[in-house]
gemmi code that builds the backbone of each chain (N, CA, C; Angstrom):
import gemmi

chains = {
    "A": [
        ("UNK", (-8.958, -38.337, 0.871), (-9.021, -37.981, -0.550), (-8.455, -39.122, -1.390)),
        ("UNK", (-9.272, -39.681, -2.589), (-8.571, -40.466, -3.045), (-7.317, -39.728, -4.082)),
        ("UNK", (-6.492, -40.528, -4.709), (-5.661, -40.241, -5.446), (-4.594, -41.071, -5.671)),
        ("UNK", (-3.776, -40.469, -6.328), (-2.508, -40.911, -6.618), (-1.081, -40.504, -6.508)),
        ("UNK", (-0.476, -41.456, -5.611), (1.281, -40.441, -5.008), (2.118, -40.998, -5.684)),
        ("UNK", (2.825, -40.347, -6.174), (4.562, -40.860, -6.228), (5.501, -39.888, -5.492)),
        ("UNK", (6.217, -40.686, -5.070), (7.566, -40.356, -4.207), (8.744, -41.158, -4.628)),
        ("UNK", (10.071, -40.114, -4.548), (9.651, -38.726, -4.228), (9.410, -37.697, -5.295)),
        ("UNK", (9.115, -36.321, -5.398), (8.991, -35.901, -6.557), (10.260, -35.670, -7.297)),
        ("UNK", (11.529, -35.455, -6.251), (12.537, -34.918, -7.185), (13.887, -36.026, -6.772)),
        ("UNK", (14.767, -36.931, -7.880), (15.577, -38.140, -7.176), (16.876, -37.807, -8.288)),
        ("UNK", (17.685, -38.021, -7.116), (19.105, -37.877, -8.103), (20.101, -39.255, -7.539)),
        ("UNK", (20.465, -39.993, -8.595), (21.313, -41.011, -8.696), (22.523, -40.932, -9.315)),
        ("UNK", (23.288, -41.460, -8.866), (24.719, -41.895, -10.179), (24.124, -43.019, -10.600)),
        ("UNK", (25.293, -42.548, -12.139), (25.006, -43.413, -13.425), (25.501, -45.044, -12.937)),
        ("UNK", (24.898, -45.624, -13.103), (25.257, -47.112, -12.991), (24.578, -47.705, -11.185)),
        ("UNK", (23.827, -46.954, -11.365), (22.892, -46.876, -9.941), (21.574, -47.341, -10.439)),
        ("UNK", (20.776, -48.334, -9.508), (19.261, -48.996, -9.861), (19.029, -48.206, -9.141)),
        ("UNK", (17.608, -47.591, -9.702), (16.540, -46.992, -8.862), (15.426, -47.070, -8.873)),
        ("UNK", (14.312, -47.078, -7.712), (12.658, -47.404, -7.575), (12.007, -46.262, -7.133)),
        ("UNK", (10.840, -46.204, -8.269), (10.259, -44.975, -7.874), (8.907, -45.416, -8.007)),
        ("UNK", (8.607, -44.992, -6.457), (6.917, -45.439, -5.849), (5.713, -45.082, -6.641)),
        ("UNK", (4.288, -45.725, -7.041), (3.170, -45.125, -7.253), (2.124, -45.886, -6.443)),
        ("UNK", (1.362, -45.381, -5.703), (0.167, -46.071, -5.226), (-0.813, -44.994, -5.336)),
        ("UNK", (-1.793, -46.051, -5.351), (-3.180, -44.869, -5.884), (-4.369, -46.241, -4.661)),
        ("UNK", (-5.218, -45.219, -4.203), (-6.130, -45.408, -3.315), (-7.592, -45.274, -4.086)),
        ("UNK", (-7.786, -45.593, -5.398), (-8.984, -45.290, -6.392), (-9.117, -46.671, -6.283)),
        ("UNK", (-8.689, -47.501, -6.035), (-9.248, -49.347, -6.574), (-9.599, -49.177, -7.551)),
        ("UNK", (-8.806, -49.122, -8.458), (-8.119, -49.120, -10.341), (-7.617, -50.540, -10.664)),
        ("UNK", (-8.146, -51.288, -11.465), (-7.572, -52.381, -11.808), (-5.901, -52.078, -11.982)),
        ("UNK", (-5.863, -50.927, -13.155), (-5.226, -51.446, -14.386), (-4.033, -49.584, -13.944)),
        ("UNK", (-2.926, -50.251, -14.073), (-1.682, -48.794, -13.762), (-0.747, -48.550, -14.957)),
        ("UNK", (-0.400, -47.345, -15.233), (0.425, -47.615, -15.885), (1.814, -46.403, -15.523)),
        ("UNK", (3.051, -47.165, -16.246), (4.087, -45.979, -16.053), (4.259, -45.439, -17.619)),
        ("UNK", (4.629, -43.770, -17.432), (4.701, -43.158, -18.486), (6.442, -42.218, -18.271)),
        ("UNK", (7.137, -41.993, -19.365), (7.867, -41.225, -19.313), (7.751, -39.609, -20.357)),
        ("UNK", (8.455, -38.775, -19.677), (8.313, -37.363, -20.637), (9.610, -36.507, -20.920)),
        ("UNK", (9.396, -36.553, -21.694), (10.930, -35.818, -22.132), (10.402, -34.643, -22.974)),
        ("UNK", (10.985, -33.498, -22.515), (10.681, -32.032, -23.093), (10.606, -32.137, -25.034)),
        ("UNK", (9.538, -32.167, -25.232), (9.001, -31.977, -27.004), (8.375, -33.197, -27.349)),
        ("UNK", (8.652, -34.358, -26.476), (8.123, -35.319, -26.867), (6.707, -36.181, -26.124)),
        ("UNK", (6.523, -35.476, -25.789), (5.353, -36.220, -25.471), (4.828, -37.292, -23.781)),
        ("UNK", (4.108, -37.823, -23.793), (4.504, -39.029, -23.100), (4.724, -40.169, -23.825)),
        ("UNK", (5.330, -41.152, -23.250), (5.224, -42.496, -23.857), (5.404, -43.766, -23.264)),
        ("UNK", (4.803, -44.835, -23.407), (4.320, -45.215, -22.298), (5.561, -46.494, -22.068)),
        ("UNK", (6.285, -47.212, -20.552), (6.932, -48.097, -20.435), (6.707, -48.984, -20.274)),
        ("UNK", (5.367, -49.554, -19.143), (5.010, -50.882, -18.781), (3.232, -50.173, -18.433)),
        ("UNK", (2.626, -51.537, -17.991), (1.137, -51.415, -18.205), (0.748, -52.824, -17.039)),
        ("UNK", (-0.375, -52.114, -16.117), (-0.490, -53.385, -15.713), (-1.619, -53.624, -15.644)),
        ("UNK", (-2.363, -54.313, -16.007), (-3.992, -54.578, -16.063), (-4.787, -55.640, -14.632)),
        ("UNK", (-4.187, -55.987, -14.116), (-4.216, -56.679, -12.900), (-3.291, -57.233, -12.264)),
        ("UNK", (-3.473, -57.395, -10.952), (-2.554, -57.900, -9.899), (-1.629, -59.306, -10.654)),
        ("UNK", (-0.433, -58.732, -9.961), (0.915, -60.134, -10.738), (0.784, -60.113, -12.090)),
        ("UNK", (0.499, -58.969, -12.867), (0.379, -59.469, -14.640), (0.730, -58.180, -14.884)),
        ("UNK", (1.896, -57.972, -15.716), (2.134, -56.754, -16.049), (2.582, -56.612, -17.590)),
        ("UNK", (2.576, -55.893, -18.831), (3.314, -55.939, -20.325), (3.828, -54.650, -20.091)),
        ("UNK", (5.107, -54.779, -21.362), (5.766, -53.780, -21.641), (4.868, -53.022, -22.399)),
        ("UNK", (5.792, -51.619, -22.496), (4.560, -50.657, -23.606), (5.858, -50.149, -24.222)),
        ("UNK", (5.519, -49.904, -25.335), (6.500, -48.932, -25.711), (7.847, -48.840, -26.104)),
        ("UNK", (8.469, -48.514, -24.162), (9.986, -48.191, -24.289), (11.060, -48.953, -23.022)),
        ("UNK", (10.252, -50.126, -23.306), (10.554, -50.741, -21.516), (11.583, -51.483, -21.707)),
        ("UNK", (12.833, -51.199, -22.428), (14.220, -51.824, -22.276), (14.472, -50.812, -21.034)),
        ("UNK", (15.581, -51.406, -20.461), (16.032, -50.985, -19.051), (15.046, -50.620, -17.858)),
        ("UNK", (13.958, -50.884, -18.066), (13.246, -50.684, -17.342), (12.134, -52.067, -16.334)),
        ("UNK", (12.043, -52.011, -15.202), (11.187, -53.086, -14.468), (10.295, -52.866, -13.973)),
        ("UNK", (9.786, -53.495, -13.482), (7.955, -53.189, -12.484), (7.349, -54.612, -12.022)),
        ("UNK", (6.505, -54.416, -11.055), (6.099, -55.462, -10.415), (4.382, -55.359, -10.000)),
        ("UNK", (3.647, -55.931, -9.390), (2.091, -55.348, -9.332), (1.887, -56.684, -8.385)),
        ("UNK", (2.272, -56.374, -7.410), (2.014, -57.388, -6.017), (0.928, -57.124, -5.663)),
        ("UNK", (0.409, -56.001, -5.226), (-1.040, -54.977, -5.024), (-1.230, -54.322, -5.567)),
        ("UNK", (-2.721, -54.462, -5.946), (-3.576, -53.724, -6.706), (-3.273, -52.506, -6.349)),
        ("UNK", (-3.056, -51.378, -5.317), (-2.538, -50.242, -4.877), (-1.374, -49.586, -5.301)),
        ("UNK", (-0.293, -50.915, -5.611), (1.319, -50.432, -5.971), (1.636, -50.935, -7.206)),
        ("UNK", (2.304, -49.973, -7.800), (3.081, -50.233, -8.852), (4.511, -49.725, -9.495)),
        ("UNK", (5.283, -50.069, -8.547), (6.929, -49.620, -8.242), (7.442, -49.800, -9.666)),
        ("UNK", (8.458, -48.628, -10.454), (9.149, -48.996, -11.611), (10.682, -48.690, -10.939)),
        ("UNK", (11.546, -49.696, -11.519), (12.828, -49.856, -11.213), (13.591, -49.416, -12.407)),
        ("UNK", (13.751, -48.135, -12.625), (15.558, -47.910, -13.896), (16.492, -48.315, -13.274)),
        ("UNK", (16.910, -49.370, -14.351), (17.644, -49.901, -13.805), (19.313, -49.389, -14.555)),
        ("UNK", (20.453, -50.161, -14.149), (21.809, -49.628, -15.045), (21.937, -49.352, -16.411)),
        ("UNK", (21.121, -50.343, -17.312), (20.800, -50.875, -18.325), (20.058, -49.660, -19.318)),
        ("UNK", (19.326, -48.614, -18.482), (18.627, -47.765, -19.138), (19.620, -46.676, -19.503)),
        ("UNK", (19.750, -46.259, -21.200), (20.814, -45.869, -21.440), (21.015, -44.198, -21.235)),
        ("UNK", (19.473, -43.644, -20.752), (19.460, -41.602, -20.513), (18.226, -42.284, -19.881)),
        ("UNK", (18.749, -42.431, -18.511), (17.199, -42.531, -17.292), (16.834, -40.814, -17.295)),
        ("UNK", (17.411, -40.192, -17.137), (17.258, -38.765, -16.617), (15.471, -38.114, -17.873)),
        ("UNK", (14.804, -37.766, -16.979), (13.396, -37.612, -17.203), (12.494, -37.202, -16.214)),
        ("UNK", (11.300, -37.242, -16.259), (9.747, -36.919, -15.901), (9.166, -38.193, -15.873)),
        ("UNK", (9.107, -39.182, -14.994), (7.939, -40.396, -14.840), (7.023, -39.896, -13.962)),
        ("UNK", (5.643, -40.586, -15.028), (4.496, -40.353, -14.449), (4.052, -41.784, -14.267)),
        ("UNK", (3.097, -41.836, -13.304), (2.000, -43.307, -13.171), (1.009, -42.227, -13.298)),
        ("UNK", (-0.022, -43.539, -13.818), (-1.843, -43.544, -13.928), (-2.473, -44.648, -13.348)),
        ("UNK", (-3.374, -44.285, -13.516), (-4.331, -45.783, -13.416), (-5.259, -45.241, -13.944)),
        ("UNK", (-6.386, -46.284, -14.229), (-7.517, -45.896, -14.873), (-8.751, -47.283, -14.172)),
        ("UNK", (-9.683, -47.117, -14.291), (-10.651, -48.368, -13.827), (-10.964, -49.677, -14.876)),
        ("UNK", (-11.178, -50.490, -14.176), (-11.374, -51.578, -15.127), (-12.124, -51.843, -16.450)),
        ("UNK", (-11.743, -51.730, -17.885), (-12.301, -51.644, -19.092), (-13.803, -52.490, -19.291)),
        ("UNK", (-14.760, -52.139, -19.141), (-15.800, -52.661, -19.042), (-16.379, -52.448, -20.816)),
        ("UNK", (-16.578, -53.582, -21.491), (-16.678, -53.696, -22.924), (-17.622, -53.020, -23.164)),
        ("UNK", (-19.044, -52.849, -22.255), (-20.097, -52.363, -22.363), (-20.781, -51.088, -21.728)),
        ("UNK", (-19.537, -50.429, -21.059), (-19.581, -48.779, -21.079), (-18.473, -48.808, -21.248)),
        ("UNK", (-18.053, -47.064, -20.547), (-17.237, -46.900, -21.214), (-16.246, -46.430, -19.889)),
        ("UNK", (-16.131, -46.976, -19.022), (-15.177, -47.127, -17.831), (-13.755, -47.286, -18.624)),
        ("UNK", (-12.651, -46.771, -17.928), (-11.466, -47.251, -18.327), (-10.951, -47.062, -19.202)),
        ("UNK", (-11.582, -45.965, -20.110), (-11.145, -45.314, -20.946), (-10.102, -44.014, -20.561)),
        ("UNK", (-10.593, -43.265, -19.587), (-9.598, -42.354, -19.585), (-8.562, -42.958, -17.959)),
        ("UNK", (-7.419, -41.745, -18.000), (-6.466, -41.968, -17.096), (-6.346, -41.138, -16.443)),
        ("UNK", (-6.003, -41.168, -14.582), (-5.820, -40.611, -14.044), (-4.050, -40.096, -13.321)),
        ("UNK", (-4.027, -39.278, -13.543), (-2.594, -39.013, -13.110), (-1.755, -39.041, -11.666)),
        ("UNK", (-0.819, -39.483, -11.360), (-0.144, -38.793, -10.002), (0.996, -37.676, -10.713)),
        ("UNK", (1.600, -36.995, -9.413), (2.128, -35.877, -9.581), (3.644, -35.904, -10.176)),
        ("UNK", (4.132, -37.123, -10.602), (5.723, -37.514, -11.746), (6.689, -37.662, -10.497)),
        ("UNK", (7.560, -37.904, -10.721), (8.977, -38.257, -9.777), (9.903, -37.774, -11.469)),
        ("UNK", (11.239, -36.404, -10.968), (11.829, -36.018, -11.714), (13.097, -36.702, -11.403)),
        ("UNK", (13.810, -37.195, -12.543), (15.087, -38.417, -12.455), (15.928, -37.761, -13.003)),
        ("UNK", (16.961, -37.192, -12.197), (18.352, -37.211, -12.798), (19.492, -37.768, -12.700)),
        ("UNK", (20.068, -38.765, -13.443), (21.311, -39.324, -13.188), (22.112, -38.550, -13.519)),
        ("UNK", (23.670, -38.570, -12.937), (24.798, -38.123, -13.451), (25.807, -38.790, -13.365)),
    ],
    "B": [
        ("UNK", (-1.542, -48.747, -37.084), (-1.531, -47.817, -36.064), (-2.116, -46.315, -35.518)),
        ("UNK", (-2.006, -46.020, -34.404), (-2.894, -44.940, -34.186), (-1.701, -43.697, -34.042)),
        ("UNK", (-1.748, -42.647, -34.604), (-1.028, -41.127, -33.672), (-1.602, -40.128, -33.743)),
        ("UNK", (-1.005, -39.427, -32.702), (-1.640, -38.139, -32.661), (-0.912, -36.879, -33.155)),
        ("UNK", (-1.262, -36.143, -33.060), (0.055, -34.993, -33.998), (-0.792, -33.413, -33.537)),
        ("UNK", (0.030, -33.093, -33.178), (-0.264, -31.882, -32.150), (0.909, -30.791, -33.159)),
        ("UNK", (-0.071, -30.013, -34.187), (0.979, -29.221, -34.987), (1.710, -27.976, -34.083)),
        ("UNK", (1.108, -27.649, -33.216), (1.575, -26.123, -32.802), (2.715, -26.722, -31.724)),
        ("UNK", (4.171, -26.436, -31.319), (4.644, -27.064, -30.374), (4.483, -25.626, -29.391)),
        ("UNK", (4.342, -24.342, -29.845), (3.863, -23.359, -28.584), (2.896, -22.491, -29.490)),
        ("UNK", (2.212, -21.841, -28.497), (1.392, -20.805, -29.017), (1.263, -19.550, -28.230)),
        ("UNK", (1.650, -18.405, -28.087), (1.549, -16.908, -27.742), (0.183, -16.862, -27.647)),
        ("UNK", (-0.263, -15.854, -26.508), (-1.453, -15.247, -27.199), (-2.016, -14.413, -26.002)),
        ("UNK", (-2.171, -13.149, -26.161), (-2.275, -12.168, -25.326), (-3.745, -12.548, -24.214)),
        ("UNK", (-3.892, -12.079, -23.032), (-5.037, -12.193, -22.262), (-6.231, -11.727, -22.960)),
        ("UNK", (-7.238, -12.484, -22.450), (-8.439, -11.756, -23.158), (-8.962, -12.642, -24.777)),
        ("UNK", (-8.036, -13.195, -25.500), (-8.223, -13.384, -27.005), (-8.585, -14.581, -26.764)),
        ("UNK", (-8.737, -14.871, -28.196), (-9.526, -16.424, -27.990), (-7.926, -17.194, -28.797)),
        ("UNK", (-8.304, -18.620, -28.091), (-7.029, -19.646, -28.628), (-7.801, -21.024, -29.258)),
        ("UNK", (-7.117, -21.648, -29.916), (-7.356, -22.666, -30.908), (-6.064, -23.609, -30.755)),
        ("UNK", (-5.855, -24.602, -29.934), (-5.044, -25.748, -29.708), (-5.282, -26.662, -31.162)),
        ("UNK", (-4.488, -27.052, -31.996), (-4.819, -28.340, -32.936), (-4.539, -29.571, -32.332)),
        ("UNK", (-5.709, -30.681, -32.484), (-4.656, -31.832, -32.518), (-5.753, -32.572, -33.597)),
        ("UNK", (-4.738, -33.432, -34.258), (-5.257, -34.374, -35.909), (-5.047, -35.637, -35.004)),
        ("UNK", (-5.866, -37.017, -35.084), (-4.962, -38.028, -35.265), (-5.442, -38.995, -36.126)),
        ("UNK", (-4.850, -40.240, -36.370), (-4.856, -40.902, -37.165), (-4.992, -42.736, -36.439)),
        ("UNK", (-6.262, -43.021, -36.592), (-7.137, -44.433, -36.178), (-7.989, -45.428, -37.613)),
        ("UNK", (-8.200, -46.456, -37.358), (-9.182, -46.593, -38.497), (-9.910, -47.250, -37.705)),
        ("UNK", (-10.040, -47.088, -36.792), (-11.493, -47.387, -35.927), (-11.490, -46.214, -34.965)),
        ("UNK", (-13.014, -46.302, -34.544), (-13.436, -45.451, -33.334), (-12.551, -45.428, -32.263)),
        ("UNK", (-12.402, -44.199, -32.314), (-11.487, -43.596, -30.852), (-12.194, -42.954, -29.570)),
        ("UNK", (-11.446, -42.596, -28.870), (-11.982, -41.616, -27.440), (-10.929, -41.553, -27.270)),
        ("UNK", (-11.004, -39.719, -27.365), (-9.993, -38.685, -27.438), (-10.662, -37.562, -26.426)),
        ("UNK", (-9.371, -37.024, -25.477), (-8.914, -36.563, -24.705), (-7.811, -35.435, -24.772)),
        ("UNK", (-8.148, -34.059, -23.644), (-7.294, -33.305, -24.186), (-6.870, -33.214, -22.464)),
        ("UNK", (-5.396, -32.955, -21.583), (-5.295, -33.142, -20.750), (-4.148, -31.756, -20.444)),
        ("UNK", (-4.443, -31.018, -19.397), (-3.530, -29.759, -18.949), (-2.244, -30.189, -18.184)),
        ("UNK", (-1.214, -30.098, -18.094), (-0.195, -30.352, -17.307), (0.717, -28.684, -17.153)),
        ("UNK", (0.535, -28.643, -15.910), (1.180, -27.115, -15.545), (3.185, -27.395, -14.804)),
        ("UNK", (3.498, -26.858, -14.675), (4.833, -27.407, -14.288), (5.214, -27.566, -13.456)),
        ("UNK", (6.413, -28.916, -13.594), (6.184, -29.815, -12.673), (5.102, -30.492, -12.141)),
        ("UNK", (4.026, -30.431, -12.625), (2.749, -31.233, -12.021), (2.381, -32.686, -13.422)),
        ("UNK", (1.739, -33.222, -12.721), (0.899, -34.590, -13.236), (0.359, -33.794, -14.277)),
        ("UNK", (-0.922, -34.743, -14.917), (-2.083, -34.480, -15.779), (-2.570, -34.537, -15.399)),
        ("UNK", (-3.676, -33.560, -15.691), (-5.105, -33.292, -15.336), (-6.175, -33.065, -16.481)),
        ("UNK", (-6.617, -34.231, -16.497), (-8.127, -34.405, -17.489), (-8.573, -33.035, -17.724)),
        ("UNK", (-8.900, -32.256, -18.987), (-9.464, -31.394, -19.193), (-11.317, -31.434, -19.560)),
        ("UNK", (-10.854, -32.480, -21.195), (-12.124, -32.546, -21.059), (-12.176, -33.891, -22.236)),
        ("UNK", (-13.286, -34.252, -22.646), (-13.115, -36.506, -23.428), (-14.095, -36.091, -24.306)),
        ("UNK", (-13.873, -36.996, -25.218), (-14.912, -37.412, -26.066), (-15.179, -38.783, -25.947)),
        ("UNK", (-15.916, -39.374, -25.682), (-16.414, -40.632, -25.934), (-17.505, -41.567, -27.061)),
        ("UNK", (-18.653, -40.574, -26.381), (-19.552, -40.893, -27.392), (-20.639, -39.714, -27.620)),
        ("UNK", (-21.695, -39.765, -28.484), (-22.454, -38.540, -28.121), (-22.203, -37.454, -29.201)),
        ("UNK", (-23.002, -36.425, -28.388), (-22.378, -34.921, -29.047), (-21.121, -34.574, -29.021)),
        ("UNK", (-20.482, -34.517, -30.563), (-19.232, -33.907, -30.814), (-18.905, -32.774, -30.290)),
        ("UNK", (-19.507, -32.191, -29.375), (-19.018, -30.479, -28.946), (-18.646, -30.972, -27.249)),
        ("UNK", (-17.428, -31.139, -26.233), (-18.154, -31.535, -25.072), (-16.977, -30.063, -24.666)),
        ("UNK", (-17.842, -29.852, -23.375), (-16.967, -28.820, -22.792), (-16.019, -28.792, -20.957)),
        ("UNK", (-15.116, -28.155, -20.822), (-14.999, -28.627, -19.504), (-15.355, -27.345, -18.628)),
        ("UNK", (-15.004, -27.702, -17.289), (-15.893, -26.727, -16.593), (-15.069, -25.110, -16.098)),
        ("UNK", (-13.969, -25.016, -16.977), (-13.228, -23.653, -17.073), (-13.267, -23.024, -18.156)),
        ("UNK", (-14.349, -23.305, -19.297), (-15.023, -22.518, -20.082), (-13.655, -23.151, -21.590)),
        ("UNK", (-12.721, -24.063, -21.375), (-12.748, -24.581, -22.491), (-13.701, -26.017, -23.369)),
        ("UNK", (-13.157, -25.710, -24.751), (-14.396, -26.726, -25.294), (-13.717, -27.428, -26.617)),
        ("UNK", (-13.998, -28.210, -26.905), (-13.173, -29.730, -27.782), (-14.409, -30.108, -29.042)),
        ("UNK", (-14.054, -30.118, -30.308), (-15.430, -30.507, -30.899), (-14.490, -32.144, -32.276)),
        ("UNK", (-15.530, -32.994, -31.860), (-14.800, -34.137, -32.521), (-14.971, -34.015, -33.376)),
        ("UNK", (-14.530, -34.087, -34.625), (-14.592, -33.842, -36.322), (-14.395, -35.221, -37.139)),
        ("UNK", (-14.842, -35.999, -37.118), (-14.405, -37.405, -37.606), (-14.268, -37.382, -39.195)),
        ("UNK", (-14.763, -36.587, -40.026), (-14.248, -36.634, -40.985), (-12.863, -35.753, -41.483)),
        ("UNK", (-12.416, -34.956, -40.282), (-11.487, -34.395, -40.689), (-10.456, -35.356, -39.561)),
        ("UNK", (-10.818, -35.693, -38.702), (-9.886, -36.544, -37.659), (-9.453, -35.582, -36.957)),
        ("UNK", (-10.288, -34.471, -36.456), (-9.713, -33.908, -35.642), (-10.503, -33.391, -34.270)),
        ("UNK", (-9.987, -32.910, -33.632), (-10.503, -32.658, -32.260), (-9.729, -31.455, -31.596)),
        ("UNK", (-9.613, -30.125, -31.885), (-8.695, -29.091, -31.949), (-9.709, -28.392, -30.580)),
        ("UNK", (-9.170, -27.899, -29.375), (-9.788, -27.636, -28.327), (-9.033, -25.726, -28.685)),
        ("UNK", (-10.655, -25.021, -27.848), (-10.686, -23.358, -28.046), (-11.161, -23.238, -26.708)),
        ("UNK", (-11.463, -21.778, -26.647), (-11.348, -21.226, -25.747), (-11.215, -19.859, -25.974)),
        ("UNK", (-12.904, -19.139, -25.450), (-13.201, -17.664, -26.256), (-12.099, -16.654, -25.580)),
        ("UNK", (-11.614, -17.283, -24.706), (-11.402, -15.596, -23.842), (-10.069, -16.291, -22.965)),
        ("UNK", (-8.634, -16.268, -23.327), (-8.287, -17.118, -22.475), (-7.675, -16.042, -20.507)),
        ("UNK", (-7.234, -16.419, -19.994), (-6.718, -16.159, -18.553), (-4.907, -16.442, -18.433)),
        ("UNK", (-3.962, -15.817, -17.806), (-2.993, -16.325, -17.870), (-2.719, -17.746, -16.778)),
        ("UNK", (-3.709, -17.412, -15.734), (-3.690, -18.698, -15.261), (-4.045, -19.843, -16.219)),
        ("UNK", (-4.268, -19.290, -17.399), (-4.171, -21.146, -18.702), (-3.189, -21.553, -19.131)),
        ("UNK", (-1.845, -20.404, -18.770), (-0.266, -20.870, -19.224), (-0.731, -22.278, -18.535)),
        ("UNK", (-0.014, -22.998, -19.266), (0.469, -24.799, -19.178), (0.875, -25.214, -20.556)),
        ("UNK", (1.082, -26.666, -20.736), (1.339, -27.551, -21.474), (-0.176, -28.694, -21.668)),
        ("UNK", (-0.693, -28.555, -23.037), (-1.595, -28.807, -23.321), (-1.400, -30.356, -23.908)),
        ("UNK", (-1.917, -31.700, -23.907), (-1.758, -32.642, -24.703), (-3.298, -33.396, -24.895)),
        ("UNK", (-3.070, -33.498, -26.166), (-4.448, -34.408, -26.808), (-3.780, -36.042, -26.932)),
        ("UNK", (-4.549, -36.890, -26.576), (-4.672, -38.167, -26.516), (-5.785, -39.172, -26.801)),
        ("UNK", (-5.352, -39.966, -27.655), (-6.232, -41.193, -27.853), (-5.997, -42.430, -27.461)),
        ("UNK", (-7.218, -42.918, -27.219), (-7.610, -44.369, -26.420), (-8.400, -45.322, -27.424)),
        ("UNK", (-7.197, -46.426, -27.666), (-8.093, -47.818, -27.808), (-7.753, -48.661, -27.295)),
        ("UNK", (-8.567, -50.011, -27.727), (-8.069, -51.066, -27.432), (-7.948, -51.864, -28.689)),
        ("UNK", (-6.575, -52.825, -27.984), (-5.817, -53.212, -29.508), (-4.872, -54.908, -28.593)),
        ("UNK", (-5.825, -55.764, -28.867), (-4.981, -56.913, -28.432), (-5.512, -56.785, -27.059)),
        ("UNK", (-6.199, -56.591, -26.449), (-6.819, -56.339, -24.896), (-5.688, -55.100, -24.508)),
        ("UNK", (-5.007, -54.778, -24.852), (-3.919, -53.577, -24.467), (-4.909, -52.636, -24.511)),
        ("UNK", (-4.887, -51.432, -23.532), (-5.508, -50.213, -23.794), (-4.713, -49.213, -22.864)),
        ("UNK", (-4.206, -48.168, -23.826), (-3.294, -47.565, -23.119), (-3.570, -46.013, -23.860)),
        ("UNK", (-3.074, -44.487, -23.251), (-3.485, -43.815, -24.599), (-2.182, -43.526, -25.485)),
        ("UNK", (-2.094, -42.865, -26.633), (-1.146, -42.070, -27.296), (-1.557, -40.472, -26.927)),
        ("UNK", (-0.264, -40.087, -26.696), (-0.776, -39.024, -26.691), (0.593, -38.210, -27.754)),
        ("UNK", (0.066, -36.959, -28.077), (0.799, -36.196, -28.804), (1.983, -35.495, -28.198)),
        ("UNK", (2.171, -34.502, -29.255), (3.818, -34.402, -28.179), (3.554, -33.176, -27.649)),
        ("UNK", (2.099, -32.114, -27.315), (2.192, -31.177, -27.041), (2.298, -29.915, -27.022)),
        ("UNK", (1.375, -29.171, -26.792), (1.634, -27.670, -26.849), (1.510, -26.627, -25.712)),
        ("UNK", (2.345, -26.246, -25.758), (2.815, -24.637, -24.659), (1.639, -23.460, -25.143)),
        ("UNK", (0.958, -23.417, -24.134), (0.208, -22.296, -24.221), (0.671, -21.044, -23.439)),
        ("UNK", (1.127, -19.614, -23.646), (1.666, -18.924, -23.407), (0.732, -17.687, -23.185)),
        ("UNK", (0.084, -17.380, -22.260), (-0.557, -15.959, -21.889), (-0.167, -15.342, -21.911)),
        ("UNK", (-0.084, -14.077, -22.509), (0.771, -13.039, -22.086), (-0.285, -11.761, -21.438)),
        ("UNK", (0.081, -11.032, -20.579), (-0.873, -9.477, -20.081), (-0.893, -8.599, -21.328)),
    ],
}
model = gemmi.Model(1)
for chain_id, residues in chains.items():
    chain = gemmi.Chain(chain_id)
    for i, (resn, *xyz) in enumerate(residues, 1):
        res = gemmi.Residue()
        res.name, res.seqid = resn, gemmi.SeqId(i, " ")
        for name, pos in zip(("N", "CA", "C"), xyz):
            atom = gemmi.Atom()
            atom.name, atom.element = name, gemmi.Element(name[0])
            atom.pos, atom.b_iso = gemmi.Position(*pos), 0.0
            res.add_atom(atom)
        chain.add_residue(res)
    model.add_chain(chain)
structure = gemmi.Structure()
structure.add_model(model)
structure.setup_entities()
């Protein structure tokens, strides 16, 4: 089945603790992204990666890292620096934006990794 | 800039009745807008898009989304709802802006079945 995992779903750290939380997706998706959710607000998005080794911030990506070694993975690191890690991260991916349809327009989800520091 | 604005943050509404999700947003170019279910603790799950085409598109659990471009809106119904439709509802838009393409999405609404 194709799709998309993150692990694990549920992670608890102390405060002043780095942490990495997995996404790989088996769709051969150019382009990934990480999202965070916080109850009333929405998603919003942290980093974005549109191809292998090239990644931008989105959003809200102080304290936050990522890497895109393989097209498959796209690991985000909260790091100490992030000042209320505690949340709902999601990854997506979506397929490569093709100017002349309309590929890559929408996003596909994995199932969130829930973060609580204390 | 683009947002979305999702007025209802919950909505009640007994089995059987029909429901009306809002979402407005605000682009000055062509969008593709998206309304996406998230049940709890779970991911998103694509409901149903607009892209191009006929403004009415529907998904295949009998809800339906109609694009309104002069009002900017895209408010998704649903004649008859089920309590299996309790979730968290979000509308989202997609462009591209600087080769960036990422969506916004709104902040959401609680749909609440009740028997």
């Amino acid at each position: 089945d194709g799709g998309i995992t993150q692990s694990p779903k549920y992670l608890f750290r102390k405060e002043g603790q780095n942490v990495t939380l997995s996404c790989e997706q088996n769709l051969n998706h150019d382009a990934m992204y990480w999202y965070r959710q916080d109850p009333g607000q929405g998603l919003r998005l942290i980093y974005y990666s549109q191809i292998v080794n090239d990644f931008q911030k989105g959003d809200i990506a102080e304290g936050y890292s990522v890497s895109r070694e393989k097209k498959e993975s796209f690991p985000l690191t909260v790091t100490s620096a992030q000042k209320n890690p505690t949340a709902f991260y999601l990854c997506a991916s979506s397929p490569k934006d093709r100017g002349y349809s309309r590929e890559g327009r929408e996003q596909y989800f994995g199932p969130g990794t829930r973060l609580t520091v204390t | 800039a683009q947002s979305v604005t999702q007025l209802d943050s919950q909505v009640p509404v007994f089995e059987e009745a029909p429901v009306e999700l809002r979402c407005n947003y605000s682009s000055s170019v062509s969008v593709y807008l998206f309304w996406y279910v998230q049940y709890p603790n779970q991911g998103l799950q694509l409901l149903l898009k607009y892209l191009s085409g006929s403004t009415l598109v529907e998904s295949i659990n009998g809800f339906e989304a109609e694009f309104n471009k002069s009002q900017t809106s895209f408010h998704l119904r649903k004649p008859s709802v089920h309590i299996s439709d309790t979730a968290e509802y979000f509308c989202a838009v997609s462009l591209s802006i600087m080769g960036r393409r990422a969506l916004t999405f709104g902040s959401g609404t609680r749909l609440q079945v009740q028997p």
